[in-house]
C-alpha positions in Angstrom: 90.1 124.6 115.6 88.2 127.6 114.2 85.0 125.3 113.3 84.7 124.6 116.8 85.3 127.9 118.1 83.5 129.6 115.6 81.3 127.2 114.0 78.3 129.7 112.9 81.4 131.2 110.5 81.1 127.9 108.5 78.6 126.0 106.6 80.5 123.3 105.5 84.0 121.5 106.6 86.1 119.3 104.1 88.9 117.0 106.6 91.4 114.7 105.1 94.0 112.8 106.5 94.3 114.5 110.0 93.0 114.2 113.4 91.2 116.1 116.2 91.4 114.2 119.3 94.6 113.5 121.7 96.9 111.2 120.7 97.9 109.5 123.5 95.4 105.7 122.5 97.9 106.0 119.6 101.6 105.3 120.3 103.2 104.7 116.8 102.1 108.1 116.3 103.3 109.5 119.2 106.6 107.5 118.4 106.9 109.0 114.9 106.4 112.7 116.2 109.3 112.1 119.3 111.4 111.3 116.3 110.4 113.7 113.9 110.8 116.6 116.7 114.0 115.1 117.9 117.2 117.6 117.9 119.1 115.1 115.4 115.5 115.2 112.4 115.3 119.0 113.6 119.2 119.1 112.2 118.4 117.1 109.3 115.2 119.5 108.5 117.0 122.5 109.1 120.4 121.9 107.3 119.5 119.6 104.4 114.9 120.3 104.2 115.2 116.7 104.4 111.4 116.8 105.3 110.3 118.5 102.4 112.7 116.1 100.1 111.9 113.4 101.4 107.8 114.0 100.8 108.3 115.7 97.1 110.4 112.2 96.4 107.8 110.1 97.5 104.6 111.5 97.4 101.9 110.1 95.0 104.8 107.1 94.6 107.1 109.8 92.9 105.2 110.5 90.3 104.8 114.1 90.5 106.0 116.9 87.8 109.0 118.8 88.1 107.0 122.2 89.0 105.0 120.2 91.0 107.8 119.3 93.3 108.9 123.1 92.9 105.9 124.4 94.6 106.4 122.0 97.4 109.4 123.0 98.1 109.2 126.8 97.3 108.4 128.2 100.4 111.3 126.1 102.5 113.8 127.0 100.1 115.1 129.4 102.7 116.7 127.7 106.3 115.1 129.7 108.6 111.6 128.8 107.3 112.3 124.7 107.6 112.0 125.5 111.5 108.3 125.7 111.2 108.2 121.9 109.9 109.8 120.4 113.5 108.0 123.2 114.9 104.6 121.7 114.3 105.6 118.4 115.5 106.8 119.3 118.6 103.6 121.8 119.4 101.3 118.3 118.6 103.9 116.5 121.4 102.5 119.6 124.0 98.5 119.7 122.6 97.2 117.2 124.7 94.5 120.1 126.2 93.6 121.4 123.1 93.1 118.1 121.3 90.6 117.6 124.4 89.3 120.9 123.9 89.0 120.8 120.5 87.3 117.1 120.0 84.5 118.2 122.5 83.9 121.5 120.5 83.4 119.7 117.4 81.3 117.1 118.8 78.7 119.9 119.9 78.9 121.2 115.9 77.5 117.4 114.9 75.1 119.2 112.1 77.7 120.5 110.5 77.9 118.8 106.4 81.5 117.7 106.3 83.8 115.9 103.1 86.1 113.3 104.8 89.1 112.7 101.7 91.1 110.1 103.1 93.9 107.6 101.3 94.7 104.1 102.3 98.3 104.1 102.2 98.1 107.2 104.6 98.6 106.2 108.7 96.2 108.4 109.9 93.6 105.9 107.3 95.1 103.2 108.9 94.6 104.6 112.3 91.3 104.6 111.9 90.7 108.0 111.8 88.3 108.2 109.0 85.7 105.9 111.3 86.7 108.1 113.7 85.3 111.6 112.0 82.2 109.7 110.5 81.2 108.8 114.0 81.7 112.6 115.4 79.9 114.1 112.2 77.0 112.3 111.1 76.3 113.9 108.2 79.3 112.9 106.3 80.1 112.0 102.9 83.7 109.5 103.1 85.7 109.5 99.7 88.4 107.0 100.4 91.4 107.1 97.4 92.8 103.8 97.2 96.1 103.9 97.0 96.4 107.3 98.1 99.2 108.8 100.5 99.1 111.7 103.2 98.4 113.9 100.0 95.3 112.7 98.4 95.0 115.7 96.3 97.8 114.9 93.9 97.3 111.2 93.7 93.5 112.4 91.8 92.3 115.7 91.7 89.9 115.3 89.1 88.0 112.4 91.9 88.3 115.4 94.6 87.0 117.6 92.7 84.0 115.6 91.7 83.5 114.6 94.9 83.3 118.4 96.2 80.9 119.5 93.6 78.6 117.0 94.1 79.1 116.8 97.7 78.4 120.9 98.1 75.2 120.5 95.9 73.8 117.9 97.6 74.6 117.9 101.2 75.5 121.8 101.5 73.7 124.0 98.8 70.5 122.8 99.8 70.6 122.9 103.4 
């Protein structure tokens, strides 16, 4: 939200696996966020951080390191701080005007050199959403991890990495 608010803060913008548009041309979505902000998941989060379990088990097909998983679940380690999980689903239930809001601002920052990470075992890939910021910033760069989840970054940093170095020195440093 702050790039369209305050794009002339920014020179650059790096998006992966998320949205910025209302999400009401996609029901499975808005399906899986009912449920997710339900009272009986918001028990489960709350009582058990079955959230956070259940990503650290399966993220980059449950491959990642013991203190990997530790630093995942770190800062829910603590009940009252799993609220914020269910909290964030709900508040995308009730966003409808700033997702409005917020696609039209970034549609008027179009110049703006962006880094779209996306994996193709995430839904928001599978929604289309990666076509979806390449049309609203033309000058994109798309690195597409196959086989990646909602969290490219641990399925291959080293590829990320890569890609923003040579991404910043073409497309940004020399703008």
């Amino acid at each position: 939200g702050v790039v369209g608010r305050r794009p002339e803060w920014f020179r650059a913008a790096i998006i992966s696996n998320s949205f910025a548009w209302p999400l009401a041309e996609y029901p499975g979505i808005v399906r899986f966020l009912k449920v997710v902000a339900s009272p009986f998941f918001g028990f489960l989060i709350h009582n058990f951080d079955f959230f956070t379990r259940y990503f650290v088990n399966n993220l980059n097909g449950g491959q990642l390191l013991d203190a990997e998983k530790e630093a995942y679940r770190g800062p829910f380690r603590q009940r009252a701080a799993r609220r914020v999980q269910q909290e964030l689903f709900k508040s995308i239930l009730h966003s409808h005007d700033y997702l409005v809001d917020l696609e039209q601002r970034l549609l008027a920052v179009d110049n703006l050199p962006v880094l779209l990470v996306f994996g193709t075992e995430d839904a928001t890939y599978k929604a289309g959403w990666l076509e979806r910021f390449q049309a609203m910033f033309p000058r994109h760069r798309s690195l597409v991890l196959e086989g990646a989840d909602h969290f490219p970054q641990e399925h291959d940093p080293a590829q990320i990495l890569a890609a923003i170095r040579e991404w910043w020195a073409k497309d940004v440093a020399e703008a």
